[in-house]
C-alpha positions as CSV (number, residue, x, y, z in Angstrom):
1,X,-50.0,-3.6,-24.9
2,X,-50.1,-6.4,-27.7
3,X,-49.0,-5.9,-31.2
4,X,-51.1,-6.8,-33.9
5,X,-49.2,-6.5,-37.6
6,X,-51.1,-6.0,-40.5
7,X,-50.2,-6.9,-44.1
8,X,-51.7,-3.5,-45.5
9,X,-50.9,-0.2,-45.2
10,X,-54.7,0.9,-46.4
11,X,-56.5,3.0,-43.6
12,X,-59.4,0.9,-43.4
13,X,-58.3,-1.9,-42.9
14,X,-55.9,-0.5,-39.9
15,X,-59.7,0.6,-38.8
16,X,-61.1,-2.7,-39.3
17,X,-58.4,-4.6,-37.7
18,X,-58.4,-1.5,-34.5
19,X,-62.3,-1.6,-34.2
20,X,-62.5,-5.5,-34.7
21,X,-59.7,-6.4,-31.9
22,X,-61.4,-3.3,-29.4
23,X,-64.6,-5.1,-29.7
24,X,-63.5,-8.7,-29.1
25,X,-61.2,-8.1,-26.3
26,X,-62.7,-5.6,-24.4
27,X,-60.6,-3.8,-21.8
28,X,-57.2,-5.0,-23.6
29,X,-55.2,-2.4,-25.2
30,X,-53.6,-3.4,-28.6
31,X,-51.4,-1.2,-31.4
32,X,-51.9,-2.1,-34.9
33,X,-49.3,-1.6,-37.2
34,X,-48.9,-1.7,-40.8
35,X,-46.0,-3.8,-42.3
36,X,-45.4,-2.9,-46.1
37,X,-45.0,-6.1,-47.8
38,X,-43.6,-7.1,-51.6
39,X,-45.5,-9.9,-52.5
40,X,-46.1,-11.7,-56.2
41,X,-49.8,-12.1,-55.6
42,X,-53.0,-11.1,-57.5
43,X,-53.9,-7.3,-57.3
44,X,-57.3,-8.5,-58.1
45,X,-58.6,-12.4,-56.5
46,X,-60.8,-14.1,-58.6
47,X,-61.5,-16.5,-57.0
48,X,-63.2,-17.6,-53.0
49,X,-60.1,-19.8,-52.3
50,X,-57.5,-17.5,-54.4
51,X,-58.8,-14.7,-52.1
52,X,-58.2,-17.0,-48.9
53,X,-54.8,-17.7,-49.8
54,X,-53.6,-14.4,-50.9
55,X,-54.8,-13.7,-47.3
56,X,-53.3,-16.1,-46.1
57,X,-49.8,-15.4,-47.6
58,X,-49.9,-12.0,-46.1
59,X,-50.8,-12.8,-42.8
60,X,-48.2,-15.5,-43.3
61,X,-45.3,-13.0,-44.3
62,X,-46.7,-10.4,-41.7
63,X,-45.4,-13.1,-39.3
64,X,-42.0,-13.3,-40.9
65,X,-41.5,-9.6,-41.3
66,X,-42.3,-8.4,-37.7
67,X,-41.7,-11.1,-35.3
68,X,-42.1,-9.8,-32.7
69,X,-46.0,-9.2,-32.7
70,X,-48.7,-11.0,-30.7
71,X,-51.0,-11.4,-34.0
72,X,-50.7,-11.0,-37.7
73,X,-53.5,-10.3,-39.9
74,X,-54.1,-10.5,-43.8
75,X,-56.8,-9.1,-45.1
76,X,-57.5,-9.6,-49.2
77,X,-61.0,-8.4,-51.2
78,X,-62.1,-11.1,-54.5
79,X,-64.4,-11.9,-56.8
80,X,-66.1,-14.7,-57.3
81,X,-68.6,-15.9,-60.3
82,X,-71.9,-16.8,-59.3
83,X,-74.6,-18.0,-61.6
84,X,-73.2,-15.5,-64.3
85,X,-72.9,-12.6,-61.7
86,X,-70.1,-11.5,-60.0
87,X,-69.8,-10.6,-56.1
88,X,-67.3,-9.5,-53.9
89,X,-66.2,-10.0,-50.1
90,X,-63.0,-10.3,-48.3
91,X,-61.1,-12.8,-46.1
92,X,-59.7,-11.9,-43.1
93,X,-56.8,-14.6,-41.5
94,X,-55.3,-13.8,-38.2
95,X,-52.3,-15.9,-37.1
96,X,-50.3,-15.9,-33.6
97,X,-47.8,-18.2,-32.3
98,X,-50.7,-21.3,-31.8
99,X,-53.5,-20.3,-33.3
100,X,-55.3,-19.5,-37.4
101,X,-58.2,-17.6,-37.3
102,X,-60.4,-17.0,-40.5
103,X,-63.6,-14.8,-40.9
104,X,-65.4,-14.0,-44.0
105,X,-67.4,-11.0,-45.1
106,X,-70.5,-10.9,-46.6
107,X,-70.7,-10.7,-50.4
108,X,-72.8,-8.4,-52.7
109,X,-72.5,-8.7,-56.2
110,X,-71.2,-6.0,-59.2
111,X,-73.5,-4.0,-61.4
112,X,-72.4,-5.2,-64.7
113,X,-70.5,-2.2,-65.8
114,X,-68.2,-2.6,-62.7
115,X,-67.9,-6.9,-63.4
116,X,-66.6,-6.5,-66.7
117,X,-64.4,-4.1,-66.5
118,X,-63.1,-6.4,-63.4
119,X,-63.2,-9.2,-66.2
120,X,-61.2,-7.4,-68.4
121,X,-58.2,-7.1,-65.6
122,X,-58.7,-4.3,-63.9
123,X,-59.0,-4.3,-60.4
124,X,-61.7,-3.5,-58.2
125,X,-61.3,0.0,-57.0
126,X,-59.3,1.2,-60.2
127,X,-62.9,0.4,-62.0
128,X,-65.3,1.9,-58.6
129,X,-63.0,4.7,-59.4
130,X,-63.3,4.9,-63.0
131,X,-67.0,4.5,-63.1
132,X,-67.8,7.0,-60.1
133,X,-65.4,9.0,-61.2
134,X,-63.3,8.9,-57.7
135,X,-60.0,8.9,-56.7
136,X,-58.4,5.8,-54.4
137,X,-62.1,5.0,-53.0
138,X,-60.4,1.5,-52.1
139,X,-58.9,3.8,-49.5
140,X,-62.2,5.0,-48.7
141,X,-65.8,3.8,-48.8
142,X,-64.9,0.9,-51.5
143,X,-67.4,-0.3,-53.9
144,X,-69.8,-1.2,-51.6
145,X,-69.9,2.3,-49.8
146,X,-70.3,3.9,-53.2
147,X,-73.4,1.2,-54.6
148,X,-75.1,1.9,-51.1
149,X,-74.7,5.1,-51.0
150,X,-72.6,4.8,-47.5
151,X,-75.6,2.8,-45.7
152,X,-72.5,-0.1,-45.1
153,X,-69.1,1.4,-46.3
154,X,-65.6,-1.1,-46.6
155,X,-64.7,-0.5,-43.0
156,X,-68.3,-1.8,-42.0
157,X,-67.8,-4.7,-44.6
158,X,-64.6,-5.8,-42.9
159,X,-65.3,-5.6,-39.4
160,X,-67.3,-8.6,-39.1
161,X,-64.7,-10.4,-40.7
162,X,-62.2,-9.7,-38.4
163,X,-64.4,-10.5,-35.8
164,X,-65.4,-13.3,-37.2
165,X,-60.9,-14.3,-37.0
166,X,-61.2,-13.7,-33.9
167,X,-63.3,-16.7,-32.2
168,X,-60.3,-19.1,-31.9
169,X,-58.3,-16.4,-29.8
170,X,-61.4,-15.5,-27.6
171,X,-62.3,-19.1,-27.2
172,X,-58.8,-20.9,-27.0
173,X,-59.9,-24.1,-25.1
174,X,-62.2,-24.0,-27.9
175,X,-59.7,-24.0,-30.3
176,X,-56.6,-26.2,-29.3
């Protein structure tokens, strides 16, 4: 069995990361496992490449943490201004002991009550839950579970995106 780290303790992202890995490598049995980590980075991207790197870091001090894992994943949701809008999406970067693999969600974009309260500071899934009056939906069905009422929730966001990661360690001669 192969461990895979993950730089969250948030259950859908341990789903995303589960599902994403069971798909890929069919037949191979991994455990995910969270790894609680005290980083100085945003709470709340705002930026494409500010989300990368924050995922990046975490994968990054995944590796550090638990060394003794197979993979190490960092998975970070941001913002990003487009044309006066803002949308949202996630990076995913899985790391092992040769290989970086990044995958990218796709990006829908914030009814304006959500992007400015975002714009003011606050992050994400304080204002989903603010404005839906929820409690911890970024542990839940996120933003984009609550504006589609379900019909794609976080954890079907993030799967692709890990996925996505993936590619290098299903295609290594790909990927030297």
């Amino acid at each position: 069995m192969k461990l895979v780290y993950l730089a969250s303790e948030n259950p859908v992202k341990i789903a995303a990361v589960e599902e994403g890995f069971r798909r890929v490598f069919t037949g191979e049995e991994f455990s995910v496992r969270s790894v609680s980590l005290s980083l100085n980075l945003p709470a709340q991207p705002k930026t494409d490449d500010e989300t990368l790197f924050c995922a990046e870091q975490r994968a990054a001090n995944a590796r550090e943490t638990a060394p003794d894992g197979d993979y190490w994943v960092g998975i970070e949701g941001g913002t990003g201004e487009r044309g006066g809008e803002m949308g949202t999406f996630a990076w995913v970067v899985i790391l092992d002991s040769l290989r970086r693999g990044i995958g990218r969600s796709g990006e829908f974009f914030l009814p304006k009550i959500l992007a400015d309260l975002v714009r003011q500071g606050m992050e994400l899934g304080d204002a989903d839950d603010l404005v839906f009056a929820r409690q911890n939906s970024k542990q839940k069905n996120g933003a984009v579970g609550l504006l589609t009422a379900d019909a794609i929730d976080r954890l079907e966001l993030y799967i692709p995106a890990v996925i996505f990661a993936l590619i290098p360690f299903k295609n290594p001669l790909l990927f030297p």
